[in-house]
PyMOL CGO cylinders between C-alpha atoms (Angstrom):
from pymol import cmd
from pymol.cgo import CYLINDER

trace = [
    CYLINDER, 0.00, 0.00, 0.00, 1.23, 3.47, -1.19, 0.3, 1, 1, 1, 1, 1, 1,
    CYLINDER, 1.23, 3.47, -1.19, -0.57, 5.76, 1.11, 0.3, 1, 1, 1, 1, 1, 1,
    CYLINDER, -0.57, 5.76, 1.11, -0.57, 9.71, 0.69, 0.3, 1, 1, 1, 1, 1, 1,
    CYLINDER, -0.57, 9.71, 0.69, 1.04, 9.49, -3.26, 0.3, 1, 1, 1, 1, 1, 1,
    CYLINDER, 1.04, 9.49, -3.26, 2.08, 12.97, -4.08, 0.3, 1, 1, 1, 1, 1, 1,
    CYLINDER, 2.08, 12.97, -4.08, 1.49, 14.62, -0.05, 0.3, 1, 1, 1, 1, 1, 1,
    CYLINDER, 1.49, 14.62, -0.05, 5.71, 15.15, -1.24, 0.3, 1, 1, 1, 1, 1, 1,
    CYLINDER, 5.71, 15.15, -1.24, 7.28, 15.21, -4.57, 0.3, 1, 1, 1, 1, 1, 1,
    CYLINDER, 7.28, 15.21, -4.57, 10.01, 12.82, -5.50, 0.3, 1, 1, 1, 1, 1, 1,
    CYLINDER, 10.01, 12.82, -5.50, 13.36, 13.29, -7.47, 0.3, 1, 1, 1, 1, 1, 1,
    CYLINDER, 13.36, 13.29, -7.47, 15.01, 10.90, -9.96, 0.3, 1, 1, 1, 1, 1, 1,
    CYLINDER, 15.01, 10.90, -9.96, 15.76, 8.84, -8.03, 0.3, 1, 1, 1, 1, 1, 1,
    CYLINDER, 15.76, 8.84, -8.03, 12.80, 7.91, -5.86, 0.3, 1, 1, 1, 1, 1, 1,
    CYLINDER, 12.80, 7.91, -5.86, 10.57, 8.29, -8.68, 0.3, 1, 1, 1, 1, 1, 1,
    CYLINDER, 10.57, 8.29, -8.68, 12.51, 5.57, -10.52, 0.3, 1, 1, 1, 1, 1, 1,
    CYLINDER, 12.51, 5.57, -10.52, 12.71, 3.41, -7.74, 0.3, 1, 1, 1, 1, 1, 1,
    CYLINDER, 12.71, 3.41, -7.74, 9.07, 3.46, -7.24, 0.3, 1, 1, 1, 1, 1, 1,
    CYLINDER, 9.07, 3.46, -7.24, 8.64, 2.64, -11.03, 0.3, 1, 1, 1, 1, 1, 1,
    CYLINDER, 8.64, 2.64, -11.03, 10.68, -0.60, -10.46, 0.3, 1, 1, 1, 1, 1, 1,
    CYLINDER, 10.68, -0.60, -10.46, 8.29, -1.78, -7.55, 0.3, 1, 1, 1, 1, 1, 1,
    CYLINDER, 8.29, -1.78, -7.55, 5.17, -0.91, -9.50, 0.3, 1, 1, 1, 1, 1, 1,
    CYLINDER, 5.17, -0.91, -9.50, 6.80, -2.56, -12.59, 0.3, 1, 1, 1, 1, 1, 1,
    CYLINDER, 6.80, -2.56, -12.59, 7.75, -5.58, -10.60, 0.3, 1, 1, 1, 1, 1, 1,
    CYLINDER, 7.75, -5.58, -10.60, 4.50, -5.59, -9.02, 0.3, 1, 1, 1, 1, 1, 1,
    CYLINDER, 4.50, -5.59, -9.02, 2.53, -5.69, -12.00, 0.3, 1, 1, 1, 1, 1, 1,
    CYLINDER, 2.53, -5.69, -12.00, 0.71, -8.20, -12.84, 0.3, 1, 1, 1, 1, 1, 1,
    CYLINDER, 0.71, -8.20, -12.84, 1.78, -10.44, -9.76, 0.3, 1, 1, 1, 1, 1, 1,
    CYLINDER, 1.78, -10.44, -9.76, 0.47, -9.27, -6.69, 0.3, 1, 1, 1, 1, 1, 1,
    CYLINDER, 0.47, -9.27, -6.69, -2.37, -6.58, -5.85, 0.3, 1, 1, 1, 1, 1, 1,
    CYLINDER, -2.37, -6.58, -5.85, -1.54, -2.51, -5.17, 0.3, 1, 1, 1, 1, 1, 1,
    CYLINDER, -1.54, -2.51, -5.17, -3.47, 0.12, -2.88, 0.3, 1, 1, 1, 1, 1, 1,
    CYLINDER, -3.47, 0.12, -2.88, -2.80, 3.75, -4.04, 0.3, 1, 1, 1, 1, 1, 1,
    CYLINDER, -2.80, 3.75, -4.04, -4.21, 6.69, -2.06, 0.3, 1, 1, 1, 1, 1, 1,
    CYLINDER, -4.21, 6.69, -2.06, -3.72, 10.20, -3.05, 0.3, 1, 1, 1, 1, 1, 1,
    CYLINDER, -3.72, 10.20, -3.05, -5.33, 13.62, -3.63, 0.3, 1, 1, 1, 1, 1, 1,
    CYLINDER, -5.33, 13.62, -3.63, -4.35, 14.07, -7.14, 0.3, 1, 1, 1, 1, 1, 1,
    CYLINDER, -4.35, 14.07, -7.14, -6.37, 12.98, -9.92, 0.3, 1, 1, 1, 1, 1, 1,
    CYLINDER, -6.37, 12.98, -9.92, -3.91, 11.12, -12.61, 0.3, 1, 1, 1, 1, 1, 1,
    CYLINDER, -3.91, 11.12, -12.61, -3.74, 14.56, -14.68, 0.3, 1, 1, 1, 1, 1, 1,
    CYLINDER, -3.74, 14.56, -14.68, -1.44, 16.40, -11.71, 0.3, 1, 1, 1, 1, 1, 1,
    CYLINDER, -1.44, 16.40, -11.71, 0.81, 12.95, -11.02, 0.3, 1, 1, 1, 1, 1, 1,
    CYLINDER, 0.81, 12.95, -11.02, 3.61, 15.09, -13.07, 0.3, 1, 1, 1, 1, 1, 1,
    CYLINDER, 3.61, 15.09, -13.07, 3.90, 17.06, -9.89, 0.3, 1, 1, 1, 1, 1, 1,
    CYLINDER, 3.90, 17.06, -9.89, 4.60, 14.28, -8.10, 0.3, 1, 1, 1, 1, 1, 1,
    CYLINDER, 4.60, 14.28, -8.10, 7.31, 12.29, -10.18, 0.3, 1, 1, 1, 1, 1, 1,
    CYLINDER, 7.31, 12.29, -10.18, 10.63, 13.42, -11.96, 0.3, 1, 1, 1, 1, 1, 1,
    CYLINDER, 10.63, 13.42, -11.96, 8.85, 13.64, -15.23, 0.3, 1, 1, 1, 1, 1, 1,
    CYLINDER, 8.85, 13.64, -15.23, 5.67, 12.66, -16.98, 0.3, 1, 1, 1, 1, 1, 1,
    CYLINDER, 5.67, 12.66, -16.98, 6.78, 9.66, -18.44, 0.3, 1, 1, 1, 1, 1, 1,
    CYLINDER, 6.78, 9.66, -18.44, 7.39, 7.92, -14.98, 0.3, 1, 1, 1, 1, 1, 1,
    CYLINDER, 7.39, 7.92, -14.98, 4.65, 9.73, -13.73, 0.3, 1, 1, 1, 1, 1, 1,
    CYLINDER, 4.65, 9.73, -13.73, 2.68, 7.99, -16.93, 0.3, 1, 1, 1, 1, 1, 1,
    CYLINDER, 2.68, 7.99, -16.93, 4.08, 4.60, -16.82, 0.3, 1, 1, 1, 1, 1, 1,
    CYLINDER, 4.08, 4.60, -16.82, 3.49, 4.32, -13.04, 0.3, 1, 1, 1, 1, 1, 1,
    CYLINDER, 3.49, 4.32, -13.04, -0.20, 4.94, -13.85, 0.3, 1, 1, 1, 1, 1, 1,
    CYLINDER, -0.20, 4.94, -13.85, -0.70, 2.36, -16.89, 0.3, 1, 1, 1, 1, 1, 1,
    CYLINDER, -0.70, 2.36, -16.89, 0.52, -0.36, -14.35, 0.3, 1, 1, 1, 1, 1, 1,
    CYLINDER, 0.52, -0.36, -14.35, -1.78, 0.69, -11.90, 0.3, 1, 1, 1, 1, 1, 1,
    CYLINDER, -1.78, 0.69, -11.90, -5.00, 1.27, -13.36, 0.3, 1, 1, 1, 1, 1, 1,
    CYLINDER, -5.00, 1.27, -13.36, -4.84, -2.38, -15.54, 0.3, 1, 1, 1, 1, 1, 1,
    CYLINDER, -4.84, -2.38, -15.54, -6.87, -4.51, -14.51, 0.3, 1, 1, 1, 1, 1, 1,
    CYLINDER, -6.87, -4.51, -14.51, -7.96, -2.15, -11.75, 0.3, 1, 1, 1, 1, 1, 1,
    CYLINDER, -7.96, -2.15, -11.75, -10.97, -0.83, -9.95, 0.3, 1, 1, 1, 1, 1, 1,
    CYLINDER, -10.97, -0.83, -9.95, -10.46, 3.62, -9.13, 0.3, 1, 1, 1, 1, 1, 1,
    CYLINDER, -10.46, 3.62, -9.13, -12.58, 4.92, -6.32, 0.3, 1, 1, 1, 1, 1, 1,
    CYLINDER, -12.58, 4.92, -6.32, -13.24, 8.36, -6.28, 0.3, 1, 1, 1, 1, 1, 1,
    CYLINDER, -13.24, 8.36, -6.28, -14.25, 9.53, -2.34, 0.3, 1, 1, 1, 1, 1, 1,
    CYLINDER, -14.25, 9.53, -2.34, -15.34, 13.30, -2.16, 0.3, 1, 1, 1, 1, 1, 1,
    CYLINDER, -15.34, 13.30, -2.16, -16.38, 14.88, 1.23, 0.3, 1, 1, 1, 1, 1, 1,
    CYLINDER, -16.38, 14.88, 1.23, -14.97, 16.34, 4.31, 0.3, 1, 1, 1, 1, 1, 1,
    CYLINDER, -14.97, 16.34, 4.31, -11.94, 14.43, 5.40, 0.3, 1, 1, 1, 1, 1, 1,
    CYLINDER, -11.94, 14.43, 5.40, -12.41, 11.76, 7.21, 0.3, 1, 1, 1, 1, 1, 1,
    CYLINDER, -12.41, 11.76, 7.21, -9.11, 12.70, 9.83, 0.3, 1, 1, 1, 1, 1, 1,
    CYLINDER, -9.11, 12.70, 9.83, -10.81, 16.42, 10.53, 0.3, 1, 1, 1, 1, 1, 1,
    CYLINDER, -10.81, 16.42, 10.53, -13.72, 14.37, 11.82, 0.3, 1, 1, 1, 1, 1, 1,
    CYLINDER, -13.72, 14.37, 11.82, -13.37, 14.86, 15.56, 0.3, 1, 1, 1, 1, 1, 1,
    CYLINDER, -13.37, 14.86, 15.56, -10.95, 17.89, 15.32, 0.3, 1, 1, 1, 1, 1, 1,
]
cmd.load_cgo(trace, "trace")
């Protein structure tokens, strides 16, 4: 699980390194991706848009995307 994808941005080299788990990944076992950016701002988070791009083929095969909108969940209480 990949919680909180993009809360900081990531240079080369994380944003490589995080394409070889996703690649490695794919296909073979199951990923959990939260984040507040829709797949249209994910060049923010990664070195360049074609990580950013490839990360997001490999995630959304074969995949089911739920979209949650509403007052946060962790303000609850606050």
């Amino acid at each position: 699980m990949c919680d909180e994808l993009g809360f900081l941005a990531l240079d080369k080299q994380s944003s490589n390194l995080l394409f070889q788990v996703m690649s490695a990944r794919h296909g073979q076992v199951s990923t959990i991706v939260t984040t507040n950016l829709p797949f249209g701002r994910w060049n923010e988070i990664f070195h360049n848009t074609v990580i950013a791009q490839a990360i997001a083929d490999r995630l959304v095969e074969n995949s089911e995307i739920v979209i949650l909108e509403g007052d946060s969940y962790r303000q609850k209480g606050k």
